[in-house]
C-alpha positions, 0 to 999 in steps of 0.5 A: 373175787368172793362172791356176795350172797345176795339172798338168805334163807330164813332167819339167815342175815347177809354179809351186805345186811350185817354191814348195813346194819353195823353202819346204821348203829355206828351213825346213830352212835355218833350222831347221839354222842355229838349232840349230847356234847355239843349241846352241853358244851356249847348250846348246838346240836350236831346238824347246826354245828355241821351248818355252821361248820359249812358255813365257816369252810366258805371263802364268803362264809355264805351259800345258797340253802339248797348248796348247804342241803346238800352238802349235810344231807338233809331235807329242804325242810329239816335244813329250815328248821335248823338254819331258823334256830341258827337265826334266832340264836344270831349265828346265821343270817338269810338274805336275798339272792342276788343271781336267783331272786328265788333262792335264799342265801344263808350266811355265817354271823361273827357269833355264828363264827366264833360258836363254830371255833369253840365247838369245833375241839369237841366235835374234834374230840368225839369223832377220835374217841368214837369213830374208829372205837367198838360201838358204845350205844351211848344213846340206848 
C-alpha cells in the first residue's frame, strides 16, 4: 500500500493538492468549452442544457427543483436563475406541486425537448474531444 504524504514543507505541493488542482482545471476546461459551444450553436449554456438535459431523462420529463439541485449540482439560487431563463426562452415551465403545496415542479416544454435533441451531438462532441485530452486552457 503507498502512503500519501499529507503535509508538504515549504514551497513543496502534495500528490492529493496536484490532483486537486489538475481536476480544478480539467472542470473549468470543459465548463468553458461547452458554454462557448453550446451558446454559439444553440443559444445554451452548459448549466441550462444540463437542466434541460435532466429534464428530458425523466419519464414525465418534470421534477421538483430541489431533485434538479441536486442532480446538477448547484445552488437553490444559481438553479432559479437558470430554470427563469429557461422559462423565458419557453423551454421549461414550473407548476405547482401537487404532493408538496410548497414545492415548485419544473417541467420540459416541447421546445425545451427539441433544443435539448439538437444540442445534444455538441455537448456529445465537446466532452469526446476534450475529456480525456491534455488540457487545452481554452478559456484563458
Amino acid at each position: 500500500m503507498t502512503e500519501t504524504k499529507v503535509s508538504a514543507g515549504p514551497g513543496e505541493t502534495t500528490a492529493d493538492v496536484r490532483e486537486w488542482r489538475e481536476l480544478l482545471a480539467r472542470h473549468a476546461d470543459l465548463s468553458c468549452a461547452l458554454d462557448r459551444e453550446l451558446q454559439a450553436g444553440h443559444a445554451l449554456g452548459m448549466s441550462e442544457y444540463e437542466v434541460l438535459e435532466r429534464l428530458a431523462e425523466l419519464p414525465e420529463q418534470s421534477a421538483k427543483v430541489q431533485t434538479i439541485a441536486k442532480s446538477v449540482h448547484l445552488s437553490q439560487s444559481a438553479l432559479s436563475r437558470v430554470i427563469g431563463r429557461l422559462e423565458t426562452a419557453g423551454l421549461v415551465e414550473r407548476l405547482m406541486c401537487s404532493e408538496d403545496r410548497r414545492a415548485i415542479n419544473v417541467r420540459l416544454t416541447a421546445e425545451g425537448l427539441s433544443r435539448q435533441t439538437e444540442a445534444q451531438p455538441t455537448q456529445r462532441r465537446v466532452l469526446a474531444e476534450r475529456l480525456h485530452a491534455p488540457l487545452l486552457k481554452s478559456c484563458e
